[in-house]
Structures are given as structure tokens and as C-alpha cells.
C-alpha atoms as an extended CHARMM CRD file, in Angstrom:
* protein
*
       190  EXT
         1         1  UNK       CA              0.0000000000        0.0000000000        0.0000000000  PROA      1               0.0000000000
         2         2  UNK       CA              2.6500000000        2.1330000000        0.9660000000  PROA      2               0.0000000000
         3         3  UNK       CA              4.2970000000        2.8510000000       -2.9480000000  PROA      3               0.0000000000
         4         4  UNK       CA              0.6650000000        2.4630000000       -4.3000000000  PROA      4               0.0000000000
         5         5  UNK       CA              0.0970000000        5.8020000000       -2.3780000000  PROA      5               0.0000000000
         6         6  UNK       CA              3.6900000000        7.7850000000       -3.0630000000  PROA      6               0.0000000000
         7         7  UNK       CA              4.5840000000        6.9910000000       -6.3500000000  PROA      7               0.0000000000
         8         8  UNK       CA              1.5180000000        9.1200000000       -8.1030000000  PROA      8               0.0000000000
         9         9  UNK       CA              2.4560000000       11.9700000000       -5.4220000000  PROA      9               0.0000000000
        10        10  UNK       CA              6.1170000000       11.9590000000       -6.6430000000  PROA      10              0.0000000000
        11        11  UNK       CA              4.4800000000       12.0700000000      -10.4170000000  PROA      11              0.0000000000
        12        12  UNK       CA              4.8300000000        8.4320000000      -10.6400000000  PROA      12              0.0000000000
        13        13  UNK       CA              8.8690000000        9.2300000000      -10.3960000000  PROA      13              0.0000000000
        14        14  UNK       CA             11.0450000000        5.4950000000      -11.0680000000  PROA      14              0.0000000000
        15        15  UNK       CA             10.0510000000        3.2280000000       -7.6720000000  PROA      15              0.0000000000
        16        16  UNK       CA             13.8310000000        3.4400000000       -6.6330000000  PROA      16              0.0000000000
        17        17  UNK       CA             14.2750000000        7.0010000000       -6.3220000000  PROA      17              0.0000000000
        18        18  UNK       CA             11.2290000000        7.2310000000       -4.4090000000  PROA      18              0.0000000000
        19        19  UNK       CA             12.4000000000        4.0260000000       -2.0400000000  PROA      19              0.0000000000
        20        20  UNK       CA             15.8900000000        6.1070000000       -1.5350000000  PROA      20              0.0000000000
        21        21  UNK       CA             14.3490000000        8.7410000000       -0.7240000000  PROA      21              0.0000000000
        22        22  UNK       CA             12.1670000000        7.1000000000        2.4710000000  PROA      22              0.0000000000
        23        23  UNK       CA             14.7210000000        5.2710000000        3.7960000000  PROA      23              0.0000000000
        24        24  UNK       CA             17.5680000000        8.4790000000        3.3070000000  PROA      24              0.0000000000
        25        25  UNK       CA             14.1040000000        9.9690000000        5.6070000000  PROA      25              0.0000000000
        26        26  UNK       CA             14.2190000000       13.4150000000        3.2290000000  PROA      26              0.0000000000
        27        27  UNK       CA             10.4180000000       13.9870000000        3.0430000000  PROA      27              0.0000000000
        28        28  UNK       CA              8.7820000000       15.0180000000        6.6150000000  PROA      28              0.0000000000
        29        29  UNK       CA              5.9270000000       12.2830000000        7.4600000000  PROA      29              0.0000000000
        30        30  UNK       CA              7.1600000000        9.5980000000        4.9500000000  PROA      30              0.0000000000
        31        31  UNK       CA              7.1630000000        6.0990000000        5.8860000000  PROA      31              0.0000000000
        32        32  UNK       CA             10.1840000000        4.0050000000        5.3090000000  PROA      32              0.0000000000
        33        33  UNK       CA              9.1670000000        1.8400000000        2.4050000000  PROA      33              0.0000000000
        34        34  UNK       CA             10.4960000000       -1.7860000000        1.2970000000  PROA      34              0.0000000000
        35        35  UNK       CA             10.3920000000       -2.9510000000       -2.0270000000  PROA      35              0.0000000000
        36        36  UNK       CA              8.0440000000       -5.5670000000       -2.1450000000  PROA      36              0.0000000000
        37        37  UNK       CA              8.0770000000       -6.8340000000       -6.2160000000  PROA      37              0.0000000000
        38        38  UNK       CA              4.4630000000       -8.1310000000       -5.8720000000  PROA      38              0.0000000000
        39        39  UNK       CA              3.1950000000       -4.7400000000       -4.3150000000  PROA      39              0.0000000000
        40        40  UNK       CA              5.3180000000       -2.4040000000       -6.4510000000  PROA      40              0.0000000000
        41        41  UNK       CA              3.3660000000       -2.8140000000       -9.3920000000  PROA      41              0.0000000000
        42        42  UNK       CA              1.5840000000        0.7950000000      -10.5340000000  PROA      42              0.0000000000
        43        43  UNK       CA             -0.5350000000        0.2700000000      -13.5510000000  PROA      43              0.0000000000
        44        44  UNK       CA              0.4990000000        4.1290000000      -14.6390000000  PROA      44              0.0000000000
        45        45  UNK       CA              4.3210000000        3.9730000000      -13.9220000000  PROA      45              0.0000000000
        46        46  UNK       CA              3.8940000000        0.3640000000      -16.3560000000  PROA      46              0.0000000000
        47        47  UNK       CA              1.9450000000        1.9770000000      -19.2130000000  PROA      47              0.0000000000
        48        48  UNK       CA              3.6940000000        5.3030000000      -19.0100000000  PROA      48              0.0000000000
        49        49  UNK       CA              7.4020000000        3.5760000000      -18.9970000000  PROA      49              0.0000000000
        50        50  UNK       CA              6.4010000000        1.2080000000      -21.4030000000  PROA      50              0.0000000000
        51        51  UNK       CA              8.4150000000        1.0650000000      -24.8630000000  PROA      51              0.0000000000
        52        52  UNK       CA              8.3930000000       -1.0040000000      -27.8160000000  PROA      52              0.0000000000
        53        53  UNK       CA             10.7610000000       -1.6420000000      -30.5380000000  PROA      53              0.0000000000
        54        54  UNK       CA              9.8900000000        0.4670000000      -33.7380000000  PROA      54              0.0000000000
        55        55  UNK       CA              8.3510000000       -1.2710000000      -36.8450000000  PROA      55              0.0000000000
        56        56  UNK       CA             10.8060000000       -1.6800000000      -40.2000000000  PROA      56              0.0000000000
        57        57  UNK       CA              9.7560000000       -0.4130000000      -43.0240000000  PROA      57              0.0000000000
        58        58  UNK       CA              8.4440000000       -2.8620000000      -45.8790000000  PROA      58              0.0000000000
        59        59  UNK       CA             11.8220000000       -3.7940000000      -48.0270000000  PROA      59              0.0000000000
        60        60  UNK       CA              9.1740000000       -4.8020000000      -50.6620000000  PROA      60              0.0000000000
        61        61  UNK       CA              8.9700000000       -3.3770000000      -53.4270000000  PROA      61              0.0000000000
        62        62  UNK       CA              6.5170000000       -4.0110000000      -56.8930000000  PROA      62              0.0000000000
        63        63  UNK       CA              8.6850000000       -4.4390000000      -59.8000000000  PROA      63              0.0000000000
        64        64  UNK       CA              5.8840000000       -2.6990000000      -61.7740000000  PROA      64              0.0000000000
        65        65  UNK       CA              3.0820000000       -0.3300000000      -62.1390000000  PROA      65              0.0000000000
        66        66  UNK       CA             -0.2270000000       -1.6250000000      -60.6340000000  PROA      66              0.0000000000
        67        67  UNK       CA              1.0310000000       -5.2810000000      -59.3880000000  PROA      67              0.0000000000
        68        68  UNK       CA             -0.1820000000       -3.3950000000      -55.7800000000  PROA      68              0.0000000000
        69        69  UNK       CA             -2.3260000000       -0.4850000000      -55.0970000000  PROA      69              0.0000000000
        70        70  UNK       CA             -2.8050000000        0.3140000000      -51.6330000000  PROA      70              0.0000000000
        71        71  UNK       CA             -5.8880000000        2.4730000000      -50.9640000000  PROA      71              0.0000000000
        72        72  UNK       CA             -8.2310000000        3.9510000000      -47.5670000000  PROA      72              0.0000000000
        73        73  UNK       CA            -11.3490000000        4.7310000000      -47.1910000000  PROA      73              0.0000000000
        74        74  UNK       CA            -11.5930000000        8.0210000000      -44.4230000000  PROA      74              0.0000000000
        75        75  UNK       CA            -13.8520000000        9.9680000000      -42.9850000000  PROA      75              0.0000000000
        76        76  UNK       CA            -16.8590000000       11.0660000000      -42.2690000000  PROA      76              0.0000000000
        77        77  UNK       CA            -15.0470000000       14.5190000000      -42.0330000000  PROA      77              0.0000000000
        78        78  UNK       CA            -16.7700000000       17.0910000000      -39.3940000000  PROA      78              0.0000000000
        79        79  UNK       CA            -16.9770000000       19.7730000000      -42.4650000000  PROA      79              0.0000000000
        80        80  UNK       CA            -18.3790000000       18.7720000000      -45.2610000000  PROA      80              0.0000000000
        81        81  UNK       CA            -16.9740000000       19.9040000000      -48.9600000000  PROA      81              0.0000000000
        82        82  UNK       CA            -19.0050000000       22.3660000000      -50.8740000000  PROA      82              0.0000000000
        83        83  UNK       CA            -20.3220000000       19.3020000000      -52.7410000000  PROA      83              0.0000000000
        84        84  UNK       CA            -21.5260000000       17.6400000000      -50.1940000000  PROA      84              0.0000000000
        85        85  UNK       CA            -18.6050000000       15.1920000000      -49.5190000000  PROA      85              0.0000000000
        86        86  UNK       CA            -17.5380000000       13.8010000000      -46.2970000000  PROA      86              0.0000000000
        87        87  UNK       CA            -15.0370000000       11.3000000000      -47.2190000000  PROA      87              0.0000000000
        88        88  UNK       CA            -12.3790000000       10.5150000000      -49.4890000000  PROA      88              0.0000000000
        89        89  UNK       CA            -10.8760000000        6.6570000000      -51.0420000000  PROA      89              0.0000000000
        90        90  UNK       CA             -7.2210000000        6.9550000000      -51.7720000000  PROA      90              0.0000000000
        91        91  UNK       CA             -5.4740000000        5.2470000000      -53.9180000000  PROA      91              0.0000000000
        92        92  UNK       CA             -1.6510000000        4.7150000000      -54.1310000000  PROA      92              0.0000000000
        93        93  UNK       CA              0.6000000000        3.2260000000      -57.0150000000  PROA      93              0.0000000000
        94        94  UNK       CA              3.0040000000        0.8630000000      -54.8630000000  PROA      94              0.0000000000
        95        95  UNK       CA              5.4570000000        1.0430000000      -57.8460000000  PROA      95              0.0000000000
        96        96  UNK       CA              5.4180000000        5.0470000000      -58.8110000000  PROA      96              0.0000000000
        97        97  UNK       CA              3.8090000000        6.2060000000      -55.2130000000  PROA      97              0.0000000000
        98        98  UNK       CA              1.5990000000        8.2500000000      -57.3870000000  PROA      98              0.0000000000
        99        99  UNK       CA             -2.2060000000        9.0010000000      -55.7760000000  PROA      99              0.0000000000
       100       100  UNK       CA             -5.3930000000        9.3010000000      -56.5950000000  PROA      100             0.0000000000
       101       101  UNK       CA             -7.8900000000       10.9780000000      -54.8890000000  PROA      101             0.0000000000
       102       102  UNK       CA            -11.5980000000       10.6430000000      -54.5810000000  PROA      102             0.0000000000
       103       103  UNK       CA            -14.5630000000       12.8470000000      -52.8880000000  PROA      103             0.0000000000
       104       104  UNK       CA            -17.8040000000       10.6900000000      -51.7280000000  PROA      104             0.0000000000
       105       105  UNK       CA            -20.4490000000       11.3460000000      -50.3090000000  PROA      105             0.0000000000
       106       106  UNK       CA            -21.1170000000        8.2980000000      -48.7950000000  PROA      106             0.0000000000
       107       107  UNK       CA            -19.0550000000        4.7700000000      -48.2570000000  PROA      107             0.0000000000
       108       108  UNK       CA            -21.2540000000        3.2830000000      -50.7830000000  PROA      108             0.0000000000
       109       109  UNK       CA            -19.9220000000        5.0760000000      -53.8230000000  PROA      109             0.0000000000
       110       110  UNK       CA            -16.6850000000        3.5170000000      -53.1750000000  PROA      110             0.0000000000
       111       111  UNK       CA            -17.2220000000        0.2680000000      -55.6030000000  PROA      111             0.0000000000
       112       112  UNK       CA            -17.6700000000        3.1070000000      -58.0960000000  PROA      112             0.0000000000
       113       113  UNK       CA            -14.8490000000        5.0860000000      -57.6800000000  PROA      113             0.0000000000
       114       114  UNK       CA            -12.7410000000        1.5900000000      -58.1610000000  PROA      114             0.0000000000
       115       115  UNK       CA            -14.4380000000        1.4350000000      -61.2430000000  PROA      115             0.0000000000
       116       116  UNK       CA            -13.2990000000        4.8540000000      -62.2980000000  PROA      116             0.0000000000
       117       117  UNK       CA            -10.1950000000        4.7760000000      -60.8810000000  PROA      117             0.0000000000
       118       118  UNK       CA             -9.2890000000        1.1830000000      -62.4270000000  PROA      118             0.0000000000
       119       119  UNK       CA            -10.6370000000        2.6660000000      -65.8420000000  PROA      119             0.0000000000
       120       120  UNK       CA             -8.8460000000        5.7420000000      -65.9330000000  PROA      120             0.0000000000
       121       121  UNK       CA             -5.4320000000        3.9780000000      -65.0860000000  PROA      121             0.0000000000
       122       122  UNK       CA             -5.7250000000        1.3500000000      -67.8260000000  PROA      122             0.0000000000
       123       123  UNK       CA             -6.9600000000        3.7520000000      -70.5340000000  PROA      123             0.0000000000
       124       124  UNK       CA             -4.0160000000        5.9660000000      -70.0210000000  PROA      124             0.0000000000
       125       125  UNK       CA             -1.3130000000        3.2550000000      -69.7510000000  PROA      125             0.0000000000
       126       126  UNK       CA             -3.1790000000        0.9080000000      -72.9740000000  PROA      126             0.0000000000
       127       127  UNK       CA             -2.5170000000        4.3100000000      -74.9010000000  PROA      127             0.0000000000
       128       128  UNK       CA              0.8710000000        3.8260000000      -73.5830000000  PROA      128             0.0000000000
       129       129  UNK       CA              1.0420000000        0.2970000000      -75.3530000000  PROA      129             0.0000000000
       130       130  UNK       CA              2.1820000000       -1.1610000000      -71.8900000000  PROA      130             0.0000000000
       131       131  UNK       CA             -0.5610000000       -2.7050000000      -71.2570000000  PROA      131             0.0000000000
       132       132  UNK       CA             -0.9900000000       -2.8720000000      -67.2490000000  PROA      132             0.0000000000
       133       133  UNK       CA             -3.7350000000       -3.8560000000      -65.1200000000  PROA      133             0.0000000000
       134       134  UNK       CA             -4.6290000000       -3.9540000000      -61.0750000000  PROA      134             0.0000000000
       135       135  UNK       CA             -3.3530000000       -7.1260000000      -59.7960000000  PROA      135             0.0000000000
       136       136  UNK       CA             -4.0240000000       -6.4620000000      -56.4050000000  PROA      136             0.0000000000
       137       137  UNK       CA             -5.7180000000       -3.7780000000      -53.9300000000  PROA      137             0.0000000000
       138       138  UNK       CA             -4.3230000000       -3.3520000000      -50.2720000000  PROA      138             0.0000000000
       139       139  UNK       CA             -6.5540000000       -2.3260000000      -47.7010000000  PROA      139             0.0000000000
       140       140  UNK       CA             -7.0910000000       -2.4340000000      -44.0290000000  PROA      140             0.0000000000
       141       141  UNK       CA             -9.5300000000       -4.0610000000      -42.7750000000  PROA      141             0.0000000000
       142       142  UNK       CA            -12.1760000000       -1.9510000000      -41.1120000000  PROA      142             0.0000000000
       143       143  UNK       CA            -14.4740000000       -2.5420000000      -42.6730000000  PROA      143             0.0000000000
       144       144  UNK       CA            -15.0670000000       -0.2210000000      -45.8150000000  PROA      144             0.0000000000
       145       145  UNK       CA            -14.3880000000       -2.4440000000      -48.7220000000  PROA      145             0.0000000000
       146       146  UNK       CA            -16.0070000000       -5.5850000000      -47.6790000000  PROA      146             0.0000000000
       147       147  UNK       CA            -19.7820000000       -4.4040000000      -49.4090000000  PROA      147             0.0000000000
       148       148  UNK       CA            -21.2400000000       -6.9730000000      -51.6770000000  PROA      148             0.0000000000
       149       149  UNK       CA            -20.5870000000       -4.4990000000      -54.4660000000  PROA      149             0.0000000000
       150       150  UNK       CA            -17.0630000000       -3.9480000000      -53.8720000000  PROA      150             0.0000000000
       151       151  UNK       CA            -16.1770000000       -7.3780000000      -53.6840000000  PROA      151             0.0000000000
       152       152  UNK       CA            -18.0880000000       -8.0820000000      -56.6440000000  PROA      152             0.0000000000
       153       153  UNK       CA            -16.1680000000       -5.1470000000      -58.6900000000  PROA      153             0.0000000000
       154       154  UNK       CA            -13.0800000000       -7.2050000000      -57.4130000000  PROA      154             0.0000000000
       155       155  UNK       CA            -13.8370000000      -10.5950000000      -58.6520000000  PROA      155             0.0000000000
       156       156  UNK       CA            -15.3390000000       -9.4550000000      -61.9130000000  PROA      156             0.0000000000
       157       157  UNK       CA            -11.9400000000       -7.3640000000      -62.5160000000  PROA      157             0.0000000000
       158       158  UNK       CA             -9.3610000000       -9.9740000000      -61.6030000000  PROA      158             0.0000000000
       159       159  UNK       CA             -8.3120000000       -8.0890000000      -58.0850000000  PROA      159             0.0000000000
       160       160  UNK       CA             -6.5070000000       -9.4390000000      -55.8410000000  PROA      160             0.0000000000
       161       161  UNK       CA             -7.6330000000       -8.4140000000      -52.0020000000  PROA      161             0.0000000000
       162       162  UNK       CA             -5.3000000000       -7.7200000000      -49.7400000000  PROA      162             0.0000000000
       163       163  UNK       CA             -6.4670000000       -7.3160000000      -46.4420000000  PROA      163             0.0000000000
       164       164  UNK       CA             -4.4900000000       -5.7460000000      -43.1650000000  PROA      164             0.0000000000
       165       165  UNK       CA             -5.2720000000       -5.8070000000      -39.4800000000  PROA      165             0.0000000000
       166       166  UNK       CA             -7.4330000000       -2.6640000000      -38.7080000000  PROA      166             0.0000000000
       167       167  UNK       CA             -6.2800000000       -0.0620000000      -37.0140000000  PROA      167             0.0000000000
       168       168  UNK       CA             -2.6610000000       -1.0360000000      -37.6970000000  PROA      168             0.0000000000
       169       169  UNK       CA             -1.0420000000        1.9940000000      -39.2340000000  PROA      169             0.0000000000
       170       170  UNK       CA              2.2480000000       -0.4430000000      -39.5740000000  PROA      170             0.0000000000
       171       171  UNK       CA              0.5710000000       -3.0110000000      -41.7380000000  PROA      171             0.0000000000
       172       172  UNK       CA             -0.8950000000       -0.2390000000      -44.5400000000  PROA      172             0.0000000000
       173       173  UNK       CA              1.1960000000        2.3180000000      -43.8120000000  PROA      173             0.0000000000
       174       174  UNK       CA              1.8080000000        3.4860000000      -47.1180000000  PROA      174             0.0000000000
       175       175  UNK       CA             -2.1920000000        4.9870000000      -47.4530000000  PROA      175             0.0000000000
       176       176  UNK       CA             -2.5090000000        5.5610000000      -43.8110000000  PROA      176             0.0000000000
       177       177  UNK       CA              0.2180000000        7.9610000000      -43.1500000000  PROA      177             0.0000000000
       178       178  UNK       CA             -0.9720000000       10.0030000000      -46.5950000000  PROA      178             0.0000000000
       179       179  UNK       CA             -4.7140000000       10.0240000000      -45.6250000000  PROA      179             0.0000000000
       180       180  UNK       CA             -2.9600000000       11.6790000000      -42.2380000000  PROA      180             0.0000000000
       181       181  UNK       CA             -1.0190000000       14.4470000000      -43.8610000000  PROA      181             0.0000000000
       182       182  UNK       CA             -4.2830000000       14.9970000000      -46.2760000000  PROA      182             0.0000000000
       183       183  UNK       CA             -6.5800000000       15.2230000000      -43.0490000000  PROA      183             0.0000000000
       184       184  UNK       CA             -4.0260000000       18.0790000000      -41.3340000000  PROA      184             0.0000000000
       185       185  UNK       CA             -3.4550000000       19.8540000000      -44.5900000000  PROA      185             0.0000000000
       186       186  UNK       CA             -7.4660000000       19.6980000000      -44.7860000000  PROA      186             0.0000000000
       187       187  UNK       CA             -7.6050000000       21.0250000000      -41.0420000000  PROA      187             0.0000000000
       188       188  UNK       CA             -5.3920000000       24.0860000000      -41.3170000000  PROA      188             0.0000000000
       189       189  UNK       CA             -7.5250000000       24.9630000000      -44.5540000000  PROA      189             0.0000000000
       190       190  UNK       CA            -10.5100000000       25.2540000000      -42.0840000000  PROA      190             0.0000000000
């Protein structure tokens, strides 16, 4: 009880520090503590102390254009666009990093801006003579893509689906850390 009751007046200071200073009898009225490892334990001093090693980078590259797109759905936004949007679909070349950007109104319209988007990039590289296609789509999964509509748009095209753990900005990084700088660059707009 008795380093359950000091440590968060100290500011949850490192348990030794706070044991040196009872027994060294510096603080007026402070018990001498003992450290006891089975009493010791302060859920705040654990979370706030806690580290973790930092995720690597994917090494992984595409070898070419549109073997991997990654893509997010975000929003609803609090402000809505003059159009009526409150959410955007990204979509990222894994080979060129290039993006695409989408406004919709509603989650639904997503299937439909694959379409588009999966039109527009094959029409522009077919007039290139090279020819490529969407092999596969990378997305977390929260949740957004898996409408009946979507997935058929996927299986009629030949997409492959890719799916990530929600709410793990490692594991689709590449779309989640650009729909983050989009959202502040949309913020200090406001």
C-alpha cells in the first residue's frame, strides 16, 4: 500500500528514487518503504514507462506499375466539402507512389470510384502500349471495402484483395500515413 500511495504523489517518479528517498528519511511524514516486487506494481508507472521496438519499413517493393495499389477509405469529415462530400478513397501506385484521390459522399460510392479509378489507369497506360492492369488492392480491414458491391467489382476485374489488421497503421502504412497528412493539410484549410 505504501508505494501504491507515493509513487503518483512523486508524479509516478522510477520506484527506486522514491524508495531512496524514504529510507535516506528526506520527506517530513514519509514512511520508510520496502520494495516488495508483488506490491510495487503501478498500472500508470507500467503503461507510461512502457516502450516497444519500432516497426521496419516494408523492403518490398513491386517491380511494376499496378502489381499493388494500396488504398483507404476516411472519414466522415466534421466539415463537409461544398459538394456535399464527407469522405475521401485513396489510392496509391506501390510502384510510382503516385495518388489518386476521390470525394464521396457516402461509403457506398466507393465500388464506383474503383471502377473509375481502375478505368482511368488502364486507358491511359493501354494508350501507352504497356498494357498494365490492377493485380491487387491493399486495404485495411475496417471494414469499408467488404460491401457486396465492392467485392463483386473485385472478382469481376481480376483483383486481388489484400487485407491488413485494422487499425494497424504499420501493416498499410503506405495509405494511412498520406490520408494523415491529407486530413491536417485539410484542417489548417478550415
Amino acid at each position: 500500500m505504501g508505494t501504491a500511495l507515493w509513487l503518483p504523489r512523486f508524479g509516478h517518479l522510477h520506484l527506486p528514487a522514491v524508495l531512496k528517498m524514504s529510507n535516506m528519511e528526506v520527506i517530513t511524514g514519509m514512511p520508510c518503504l520496502q520494495a516488495n516486487n508483488g506490491a510495487n506494481h503501478c498500472t500508470a508507472c507500467l503503461t507510461g514507462k512502457m516502450t516497444r521496438i519500432p516497426f521496419c519499413g516494408s523492403t518490398h517493393r513491386t517491380k511494376a506499375p499496378f502489381e499493388l495499389v494500396h488504398s483507404d477509405l476516411c472519414g466522415p469529415m466534421q466539415t463537409q466539402s461544398l459538394g456535399g462530400c464527407r469522405y475521401f478513397i485513396l489510392f496509391i501506385n506501390d510502384f510510382t507512389q503516385y495518388r489518386s484521390i476521390y470525394f464521396l459522399k457516402s461509403k457506398k460510392e466507393a465500388a464506383g470510384y474503383l471502377q473509375n479509378y481502375k478505368a482511368a489507369v488502364e486507358k491511359f497506360f493501354s494508350a501507352k502500349e504497356t498494357g498494365f492492369k490492377i493485380k491487387a488492392i491493399r486495404t485495411d480491414g475496417g471494414g469499408e471495402y467488404s460491401s457486396g458491391e465492392f467485392q463483386r467489382e473485385l472478382k469481376r476485374s481480376g483483383i486481388k484483395w489484400q487485407v491488413t489488421v485494422p487499425y494497424t497503421l504499420q501493416m498499410n502504412e503506405v495509405s494511412e500515413n498520406s490520408n494523415r497528412v491529407l486530413v491536417e493539410r485539410a484542417n489548417t484549410l478550415i
